[in-house]
C-alpha positions as CSV (number, residue, x, y, z in Angstrom):
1,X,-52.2,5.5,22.9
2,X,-55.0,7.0,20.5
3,X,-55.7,5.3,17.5
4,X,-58.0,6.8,14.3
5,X,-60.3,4.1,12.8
6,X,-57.3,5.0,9.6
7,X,-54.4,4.2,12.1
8,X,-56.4,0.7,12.7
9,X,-56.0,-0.2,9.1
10,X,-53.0,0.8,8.3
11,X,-50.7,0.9,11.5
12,X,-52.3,-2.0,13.7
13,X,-48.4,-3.6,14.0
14,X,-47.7,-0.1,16.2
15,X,-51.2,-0.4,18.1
16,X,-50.1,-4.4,18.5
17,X,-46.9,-3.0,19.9
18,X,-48.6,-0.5,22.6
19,X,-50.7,-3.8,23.4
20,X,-47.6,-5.8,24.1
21,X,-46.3,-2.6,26.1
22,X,-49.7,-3.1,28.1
23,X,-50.9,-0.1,27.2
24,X,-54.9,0.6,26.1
25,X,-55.8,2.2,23.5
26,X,-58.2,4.5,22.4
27,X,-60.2,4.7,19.2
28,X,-60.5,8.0,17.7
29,X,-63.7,8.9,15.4
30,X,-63.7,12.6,13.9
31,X,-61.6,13.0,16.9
32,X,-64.4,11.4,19.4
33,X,-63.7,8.5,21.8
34,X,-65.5,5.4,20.5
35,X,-64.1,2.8,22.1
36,X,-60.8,1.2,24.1
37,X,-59.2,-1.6,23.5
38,X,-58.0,-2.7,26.8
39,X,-54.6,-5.1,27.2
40,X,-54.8,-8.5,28.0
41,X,-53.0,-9.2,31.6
42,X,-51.4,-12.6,30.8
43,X,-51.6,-14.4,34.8
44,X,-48.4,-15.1,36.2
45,X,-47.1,-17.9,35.7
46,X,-46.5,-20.9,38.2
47,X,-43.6,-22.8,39.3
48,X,-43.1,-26.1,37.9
49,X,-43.0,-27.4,41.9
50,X,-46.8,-26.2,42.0
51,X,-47.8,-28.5,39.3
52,X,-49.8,-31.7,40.3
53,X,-47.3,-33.9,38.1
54,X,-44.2,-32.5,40.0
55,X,-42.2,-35.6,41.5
56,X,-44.4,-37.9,40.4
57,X,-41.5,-40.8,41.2
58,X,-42.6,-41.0,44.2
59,X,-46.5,-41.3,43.8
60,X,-48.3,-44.6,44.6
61,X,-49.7,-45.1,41.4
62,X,-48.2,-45.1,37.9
63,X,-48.0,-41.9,35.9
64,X,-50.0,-44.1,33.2
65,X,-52.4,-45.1,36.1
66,X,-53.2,-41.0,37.1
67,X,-53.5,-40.1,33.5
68,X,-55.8,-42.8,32.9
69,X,-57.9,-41.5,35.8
70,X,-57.6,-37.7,35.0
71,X,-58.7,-38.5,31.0
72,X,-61.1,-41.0,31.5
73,X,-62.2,-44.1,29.8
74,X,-64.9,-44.4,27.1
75,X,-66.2,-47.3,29.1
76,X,-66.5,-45.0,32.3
77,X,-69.9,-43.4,30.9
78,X,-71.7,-46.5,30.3
């Protein structure tokens, strides 16, 4: 998509929309390229099997335990 500096102001829901197409777009000045505005890839997401937490039943240790040990006590850095 082009864009004017104009079409910024006062269409940005349309250049929002070509953004959530995935498409880039170009900004226009007197009809020169300044600038693209590039789509952000969103990374794919995971499966919830992948996750660390994932059947935590059957872990040793509590689920109150690994949090404890992922977060950290204020005690710990003393």
């Amino acid at each position: 998509m082009k864009a004017t500096v104009v079409d910024l102001r006062y269409k940005m829901s349309d250049v929002l929309k070509a953004l959530d197409r995935n498409e880039n777009v170009e900004i226009l000045y007197h009809g020169k390229t300044k600038g693209t505005i590039v789509a952000h890839q969103q990374p794919l997401s995971s499966k919830v099997t992948e996750h660390p937490f994932f059947n935590m039943l059957h872990a040793k240790t509590s689920v109150e335990e690994e949090i404890e040990e992922l977060r950290g006590g204020r005690h710990r850095d003393l």
